[in-house]
N, C-alpha and C positions, 0 to 999 in steps of 0.2 A: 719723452712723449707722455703725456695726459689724457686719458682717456675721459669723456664727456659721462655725466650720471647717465644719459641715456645709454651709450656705450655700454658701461658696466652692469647695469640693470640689463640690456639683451643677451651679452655674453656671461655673467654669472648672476642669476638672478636672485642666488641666495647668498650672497655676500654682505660683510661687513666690514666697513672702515672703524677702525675706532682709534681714537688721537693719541699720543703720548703719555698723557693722564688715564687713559684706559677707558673714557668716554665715547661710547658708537656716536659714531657722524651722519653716519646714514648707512642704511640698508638696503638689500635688493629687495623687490614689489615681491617672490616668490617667500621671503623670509617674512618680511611685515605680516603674508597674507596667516601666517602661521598665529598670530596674535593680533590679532584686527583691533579689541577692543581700544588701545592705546600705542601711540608709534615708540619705534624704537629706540630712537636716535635721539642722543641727551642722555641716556641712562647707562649708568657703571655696567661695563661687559661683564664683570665678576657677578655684575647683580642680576643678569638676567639668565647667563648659563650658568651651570655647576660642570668646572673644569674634570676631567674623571682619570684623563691620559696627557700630557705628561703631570707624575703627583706630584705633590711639594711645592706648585706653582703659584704665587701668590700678584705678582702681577706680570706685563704681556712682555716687561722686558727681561724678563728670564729667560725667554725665549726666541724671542721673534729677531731674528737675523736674516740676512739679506738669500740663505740658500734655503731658509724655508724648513717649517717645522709642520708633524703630524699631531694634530688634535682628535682627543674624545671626547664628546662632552655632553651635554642635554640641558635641556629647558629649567629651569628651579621651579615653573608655576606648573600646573597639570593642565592640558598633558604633558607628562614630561620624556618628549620624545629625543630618543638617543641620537646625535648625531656626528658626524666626521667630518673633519675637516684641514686645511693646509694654509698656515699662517707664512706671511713675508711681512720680515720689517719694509718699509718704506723711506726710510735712509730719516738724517737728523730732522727732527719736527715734526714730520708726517706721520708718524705712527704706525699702523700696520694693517696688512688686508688680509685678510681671513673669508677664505672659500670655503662654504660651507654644503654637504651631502647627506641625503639621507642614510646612503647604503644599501644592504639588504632589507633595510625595514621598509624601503620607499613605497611598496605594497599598503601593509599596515598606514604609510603616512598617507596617500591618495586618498584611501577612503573615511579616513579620521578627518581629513581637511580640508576633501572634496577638490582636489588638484585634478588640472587635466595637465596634456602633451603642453601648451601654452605655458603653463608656470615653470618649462625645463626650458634652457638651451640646445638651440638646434642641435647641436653635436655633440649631447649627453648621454651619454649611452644608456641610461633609464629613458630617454622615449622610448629605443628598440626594447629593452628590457618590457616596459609598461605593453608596448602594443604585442609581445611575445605574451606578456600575462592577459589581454584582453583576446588574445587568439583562444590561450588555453582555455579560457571560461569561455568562449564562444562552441571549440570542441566539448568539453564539460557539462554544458547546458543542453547541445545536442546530444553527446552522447546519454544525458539524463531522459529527453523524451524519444530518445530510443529503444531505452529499456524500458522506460514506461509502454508504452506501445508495443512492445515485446512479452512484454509481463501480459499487459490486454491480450493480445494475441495468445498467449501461454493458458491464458485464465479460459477466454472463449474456449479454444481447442478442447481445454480438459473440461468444462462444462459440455461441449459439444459429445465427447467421450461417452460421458455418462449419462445422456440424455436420449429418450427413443425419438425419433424425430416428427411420429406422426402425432401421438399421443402429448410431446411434452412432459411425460411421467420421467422416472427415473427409469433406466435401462437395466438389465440384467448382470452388468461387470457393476454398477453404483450399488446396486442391491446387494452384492458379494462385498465391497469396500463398507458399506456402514455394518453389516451380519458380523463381520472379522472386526470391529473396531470394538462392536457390543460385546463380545465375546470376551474378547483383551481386557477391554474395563471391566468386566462380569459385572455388566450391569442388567439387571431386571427387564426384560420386552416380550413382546408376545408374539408371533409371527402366525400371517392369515394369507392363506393359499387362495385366490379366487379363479373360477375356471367356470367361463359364458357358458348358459346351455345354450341349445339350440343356437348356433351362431352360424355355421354351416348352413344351417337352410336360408337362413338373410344374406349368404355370400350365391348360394345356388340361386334362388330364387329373383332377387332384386341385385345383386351384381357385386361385385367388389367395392365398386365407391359408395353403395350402401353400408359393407360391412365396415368401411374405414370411418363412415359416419358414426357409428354405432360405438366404435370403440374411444371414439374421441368425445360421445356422449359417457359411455362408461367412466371415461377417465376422471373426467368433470365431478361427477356424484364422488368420486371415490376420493378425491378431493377438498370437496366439501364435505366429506361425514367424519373427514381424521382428522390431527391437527398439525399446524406447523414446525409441531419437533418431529412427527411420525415421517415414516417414509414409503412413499406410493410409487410400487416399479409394475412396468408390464416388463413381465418375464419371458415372454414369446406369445405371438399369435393372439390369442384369445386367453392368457392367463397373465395373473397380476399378481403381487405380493405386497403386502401390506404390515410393516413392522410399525410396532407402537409399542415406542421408548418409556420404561417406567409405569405401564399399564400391562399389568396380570390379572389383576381380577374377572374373572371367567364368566360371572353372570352378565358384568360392563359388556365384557368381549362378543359374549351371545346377540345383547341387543343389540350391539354395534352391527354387526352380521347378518341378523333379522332386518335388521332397518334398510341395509344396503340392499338386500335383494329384494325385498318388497318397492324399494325405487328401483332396481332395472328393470321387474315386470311390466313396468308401466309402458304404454307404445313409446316407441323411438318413431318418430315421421321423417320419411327420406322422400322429398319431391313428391309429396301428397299420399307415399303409402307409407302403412304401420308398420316396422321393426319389431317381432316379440321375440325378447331371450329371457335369461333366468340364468342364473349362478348358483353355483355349488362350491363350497368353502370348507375348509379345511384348518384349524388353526391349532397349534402348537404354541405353550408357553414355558420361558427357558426355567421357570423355577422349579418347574415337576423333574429337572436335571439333575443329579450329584455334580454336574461338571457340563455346564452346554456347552456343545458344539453346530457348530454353524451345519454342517452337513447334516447331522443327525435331528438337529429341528428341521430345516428342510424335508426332509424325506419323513419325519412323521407326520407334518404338515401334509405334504401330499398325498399320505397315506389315507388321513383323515379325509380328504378333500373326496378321495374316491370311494371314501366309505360313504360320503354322503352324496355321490352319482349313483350306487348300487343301490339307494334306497331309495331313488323315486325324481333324484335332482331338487332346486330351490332347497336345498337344506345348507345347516350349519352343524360342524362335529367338531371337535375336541378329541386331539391325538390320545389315543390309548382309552377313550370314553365309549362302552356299550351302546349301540347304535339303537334305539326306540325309532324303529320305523314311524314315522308321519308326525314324531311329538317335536322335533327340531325345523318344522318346514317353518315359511316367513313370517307368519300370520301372528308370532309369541314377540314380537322387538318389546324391549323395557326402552330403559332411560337412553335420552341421545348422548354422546361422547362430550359435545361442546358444554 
């Protein structure tokens, strides 16, 4: 029985006849499509692959007998893709037919070649194969925008963490997390205790959504007067801290200080009435330390802060700094920060 080119092309698509001379006759459409630029058939088998398994073999009748021999072998031009395959003689004249497979590498050769399920035989075990590997990158891809989406989710939550929510400033656990990193790296910063006056009487007076106006006004200035390496937390209620990375300098720090409370005296309008507070500051900087610690600036910081409520409020102090009643109030700001 003879099977028709069409025949042979459906059921092995990568097949080759080649003649007793060792001439290919023709090729299956799957194998051609591997070398498009020029067809196959006419040209020396020797000349187009490089035999690899069985060695020693110089031409097809060394081998090719009627129960069939295992081949290795690959392309001689680049790409020179490896492949496998199972030779039959063809009895006297006819020469031999050589089925030829990618293997394991049929992955690698898909997308080198741009092969779909069509360039296989129905009943090739590389379409299961191929559509098993087109499931996994389907799982793959999803599980990749899972974890993206996951990671967002991860990222939001821990920005959500650290963040106060009415304000937008930084929260008092983020305030602890950059304090312990500055410390680690013993790098240089200054740390500014700020604590509303009269803030109390805009909650008594005009209501609590007055006072939330208020502080999300504060937050704003306090904002704009620092920079974007500094870090600006409400630490609770009506106090805020304010660390500024790589800024020590004490006169800077003063006018920095001065300037901020001279802008929250200004009215805050809530629903047509005026808001008046005032701030009392406190600031500590870690280089007056042998050794800073995040606690112990803190709590000088605060110490300062109430050293400058005992003397009148709207002032600015400096931990461990003799207190001059009335010569630290708002009215002295220098140079601005930016």
């Amino acid at each position: 029985m003879r099977l028709s080119p069409d025949a042979m092309a459906c059921l092995m698509p990568m097949h080759v006849w080649v003649c007793p001379k060792g001439l290919i006759r023709r090729v299956g459409p799957t194998l051609q499509k591997l070398r498009p630029a020029a067809p196959l058939a006419g040209r020396r088998f020797l000349d187009v692959f490089e035999l690899r398994r069985p060695r020693g073999v110089h031409t097809l009748d060394d081998f090719a007998g009627p129960e069939g021999a295992r081949l290795q072998l690959a392309f001689r031009s680049a790409p020179c893709t490896a492949l496998k395959g199972l030779i039959i003689g063809l009895g006297e004249g006819e020469g031999a037919l050589i089925n030829l497979s990618f293997g394991i590498s049929v992955v690698e050769a898909v997308a080198t070649y741009g092969l779909t399920v069509g360039d296989f035989a129905a009943t090739d075990l590389t379409v299961e194969m191929l559509y098993l590997v087109e499931a996994k990158s389907a799982v793959m891809e999803e599980s990749k925008k899972l974890n993206q989406r996951l990671q967002g989710a991860r990222i939001a939550a821990e920005e959500q963490a650290f963040t106060d929510t009415l304000t937008g400033l930084k929260n008092r656990r983020a305030m602890d997390h950059v304090l312990a990193r500055l410390v680690d790296e013993r790098r240089a910063f200054s740390l500014m205790h700020l604590d509303l006056d009269f803030f109390k009487d805009v909650n008594d007076n005009l209501g609590h959504a007055a006072g939330d106006h208020v502080l999300q006004h504060v937050a704003r200035i306090l904002v704009e007067e620092t920079r974007g390496t500094d870090t600006v937390a409400r630490a609770g209620g009506d106090e805020f801290v304010l660390i500024f990375r790589d800024l020590v300098d004490m006169p800077r720090l003063k006018g920095i200080a001065l300037r901020i409370i001279r802008r929250l005296e200004e009215p805050i309008l809530f629903n047509g009435e005026p808001c008046r507070v005032s701030a009392s500051i406190g600031t500590a900087v870690s280089t007056q330390y042998p050794a800073a610690e995040a606690a112990q600036i803190l709590h000088d910081a605060d110490m300062a802060l109430y050293a400058s409520k005992r003397a009148g409020r709207a002032r600015a102090t400096f931990a461990g700094e003799p207190l001059r009643r009335g010569s630290d109030a708002a009215g002295n700001g220098d140079a601005p920060l930016h």
